[in-house]
VEXMITI-428839 format. One record per residue: x, z, y of N, C-alpha, C in turn; chain; residue number from 1. Coordinates in steps of 0.05 Angstrom, whole numbers, plus 32768, in hexadecimal, padded with zeros to 4 digits. Layout:
BEGIN
SITE  n.c1  n.c3  n.c2  ca.c1  ca.c3  ca.c2  c.c1  c.c3  c.c2  c  k
SITE  X  Z  Y  X  Z  Y  X  Z  Y  A  NUM;
...
// end
This chain:
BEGIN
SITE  n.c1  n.c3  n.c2  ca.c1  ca.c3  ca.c2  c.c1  c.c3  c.c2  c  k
SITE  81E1  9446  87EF  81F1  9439  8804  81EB  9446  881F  A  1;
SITE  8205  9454  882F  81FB  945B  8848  8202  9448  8865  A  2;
SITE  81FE  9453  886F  8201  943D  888E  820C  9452  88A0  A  3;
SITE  8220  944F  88AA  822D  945F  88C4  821D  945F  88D9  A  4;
SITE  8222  9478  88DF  821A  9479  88FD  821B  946E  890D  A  5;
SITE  8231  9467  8911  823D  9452  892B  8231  9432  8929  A  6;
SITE  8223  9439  8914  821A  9420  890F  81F4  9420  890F  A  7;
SITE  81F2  9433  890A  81D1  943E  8913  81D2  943C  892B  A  8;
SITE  81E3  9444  893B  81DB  944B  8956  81E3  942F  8966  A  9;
SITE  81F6  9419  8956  81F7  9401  8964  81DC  93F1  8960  A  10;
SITE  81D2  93F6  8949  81BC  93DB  8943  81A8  93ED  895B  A  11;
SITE  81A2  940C  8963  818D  940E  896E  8195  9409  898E  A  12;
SITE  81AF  9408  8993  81B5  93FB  89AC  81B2  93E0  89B6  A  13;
SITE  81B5  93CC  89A0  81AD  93B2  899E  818F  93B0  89A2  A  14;
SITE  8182  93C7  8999  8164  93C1  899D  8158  93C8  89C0  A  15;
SITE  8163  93DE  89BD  815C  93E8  89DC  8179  93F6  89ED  A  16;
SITE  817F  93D5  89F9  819C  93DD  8A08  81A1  93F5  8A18  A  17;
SITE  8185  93F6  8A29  818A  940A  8A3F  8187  9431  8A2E  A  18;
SITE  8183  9424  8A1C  817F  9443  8A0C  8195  9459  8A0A  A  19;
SITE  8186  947C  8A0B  819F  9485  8A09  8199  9492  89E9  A  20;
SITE  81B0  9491  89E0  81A2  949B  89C3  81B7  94AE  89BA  A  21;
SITE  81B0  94BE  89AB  81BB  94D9  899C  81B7  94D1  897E  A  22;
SITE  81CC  94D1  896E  81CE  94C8  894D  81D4  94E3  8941  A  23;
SITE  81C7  94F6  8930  81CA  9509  891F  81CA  9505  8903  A  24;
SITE  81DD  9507  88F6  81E4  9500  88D3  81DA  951F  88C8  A  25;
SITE  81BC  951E  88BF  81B2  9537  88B4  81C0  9542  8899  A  26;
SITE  81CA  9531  8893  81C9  953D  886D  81EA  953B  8870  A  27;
SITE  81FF  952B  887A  8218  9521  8874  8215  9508  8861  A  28;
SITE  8207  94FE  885C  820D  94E5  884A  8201  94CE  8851  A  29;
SITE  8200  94C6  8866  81FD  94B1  8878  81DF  949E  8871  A  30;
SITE  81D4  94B5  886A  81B5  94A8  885D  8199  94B4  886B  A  31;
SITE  81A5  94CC  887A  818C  94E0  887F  8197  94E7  88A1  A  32;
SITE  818C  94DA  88B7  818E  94D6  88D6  8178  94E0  88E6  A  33;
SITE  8184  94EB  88FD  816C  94F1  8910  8174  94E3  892D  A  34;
SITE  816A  94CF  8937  816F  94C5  8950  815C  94D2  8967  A  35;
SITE  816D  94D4  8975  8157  94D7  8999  8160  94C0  89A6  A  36;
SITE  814E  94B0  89B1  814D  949C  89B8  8141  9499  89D6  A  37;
SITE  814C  9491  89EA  813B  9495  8A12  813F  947A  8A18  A  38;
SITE  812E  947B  8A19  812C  9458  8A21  8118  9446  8A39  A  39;
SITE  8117  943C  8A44  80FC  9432  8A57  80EB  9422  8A43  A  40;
SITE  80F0  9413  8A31  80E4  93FE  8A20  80C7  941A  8A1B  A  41;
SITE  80CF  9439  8A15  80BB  9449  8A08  80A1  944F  8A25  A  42;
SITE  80AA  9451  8A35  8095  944C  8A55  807E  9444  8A54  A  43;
SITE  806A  9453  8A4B  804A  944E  8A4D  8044  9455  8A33  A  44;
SITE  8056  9456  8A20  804D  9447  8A02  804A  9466  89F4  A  45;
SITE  8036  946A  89E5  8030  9481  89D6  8049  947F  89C4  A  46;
SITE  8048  949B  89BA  8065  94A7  89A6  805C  948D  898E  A  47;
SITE  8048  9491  8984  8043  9483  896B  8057  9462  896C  A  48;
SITE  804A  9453  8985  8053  9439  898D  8074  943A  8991  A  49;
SITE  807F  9452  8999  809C  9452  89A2  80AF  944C  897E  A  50;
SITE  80A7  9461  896F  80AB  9460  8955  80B0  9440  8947  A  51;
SITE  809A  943C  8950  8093  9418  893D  80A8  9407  8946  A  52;
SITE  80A8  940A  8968  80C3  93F5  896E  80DB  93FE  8962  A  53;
SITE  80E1  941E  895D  8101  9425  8954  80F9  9418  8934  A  54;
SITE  80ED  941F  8923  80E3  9413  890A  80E4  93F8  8908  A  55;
SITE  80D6  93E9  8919  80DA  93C3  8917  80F5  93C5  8913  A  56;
SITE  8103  93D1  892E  8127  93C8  8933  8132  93CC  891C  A  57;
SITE  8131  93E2  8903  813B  93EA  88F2  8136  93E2  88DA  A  58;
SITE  811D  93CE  88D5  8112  93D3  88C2  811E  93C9  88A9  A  59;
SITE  8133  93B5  88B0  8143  93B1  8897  8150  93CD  8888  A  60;
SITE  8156  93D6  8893  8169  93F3  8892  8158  9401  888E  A  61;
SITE  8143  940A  888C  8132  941F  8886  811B  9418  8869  A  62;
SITE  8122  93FD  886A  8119  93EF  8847  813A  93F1  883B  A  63;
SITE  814F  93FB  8846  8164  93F2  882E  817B  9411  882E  A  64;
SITE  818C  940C  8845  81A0  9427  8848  8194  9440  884A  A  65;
SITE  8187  9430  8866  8178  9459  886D  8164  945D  8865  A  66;
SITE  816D  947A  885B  8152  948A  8846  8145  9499  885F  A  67;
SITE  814E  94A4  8873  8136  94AC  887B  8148  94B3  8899  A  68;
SITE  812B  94AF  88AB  813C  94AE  88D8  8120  94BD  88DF  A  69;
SITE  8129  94D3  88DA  8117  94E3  88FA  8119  94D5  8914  A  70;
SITE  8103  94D6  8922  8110  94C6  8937  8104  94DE  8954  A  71;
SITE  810B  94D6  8961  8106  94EA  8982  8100  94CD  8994  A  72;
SITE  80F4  94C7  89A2  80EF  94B5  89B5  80DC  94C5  89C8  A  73;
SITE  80EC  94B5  89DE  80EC  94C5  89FF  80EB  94AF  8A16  A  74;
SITE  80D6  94AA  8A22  80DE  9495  8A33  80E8  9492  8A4E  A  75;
SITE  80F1  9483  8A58  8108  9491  8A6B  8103  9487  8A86  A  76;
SITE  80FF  949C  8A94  80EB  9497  8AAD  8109  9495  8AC5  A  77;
// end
């Protein structure tokens, strides 16, 4: 089962409004994603910690549709 883009990139907007984010469909089959993600929420917070919040936000989706989200997080000064 895959999940659209437009729909990856809404739930991670729901998470972090002010975010600017970039959605890449690696494979074509709406299962294999690379997000860049700029956000202030990431501001102070090591790469490791930035990850865990995009992961919490997702985590239904990353136990069920999505097989696999590179992620880029950048915090946005």
């Amino acid at each position: 089962m895959a999940i659209a883009q437009s729909d990856l990139e809404a739930r991670i907007a729901a998470a972090f409004p002010d975010a600017e984010i970039t959605i890449t469909d690696l494979a074509g089959d709406g299962d294999h994603y690379k997000a860049r993600i700029v956000s202030e929420a990431f501001n102070g917070l090591p790469r490791v910690r930035q990850h865990q919040l995009v992961n919490k936000a997702l985590a239904d989706l990353l136990s069920g549709p999505l097989h696999a989200l590179a992620l880029e997080t950048v915090a946005k000064v």
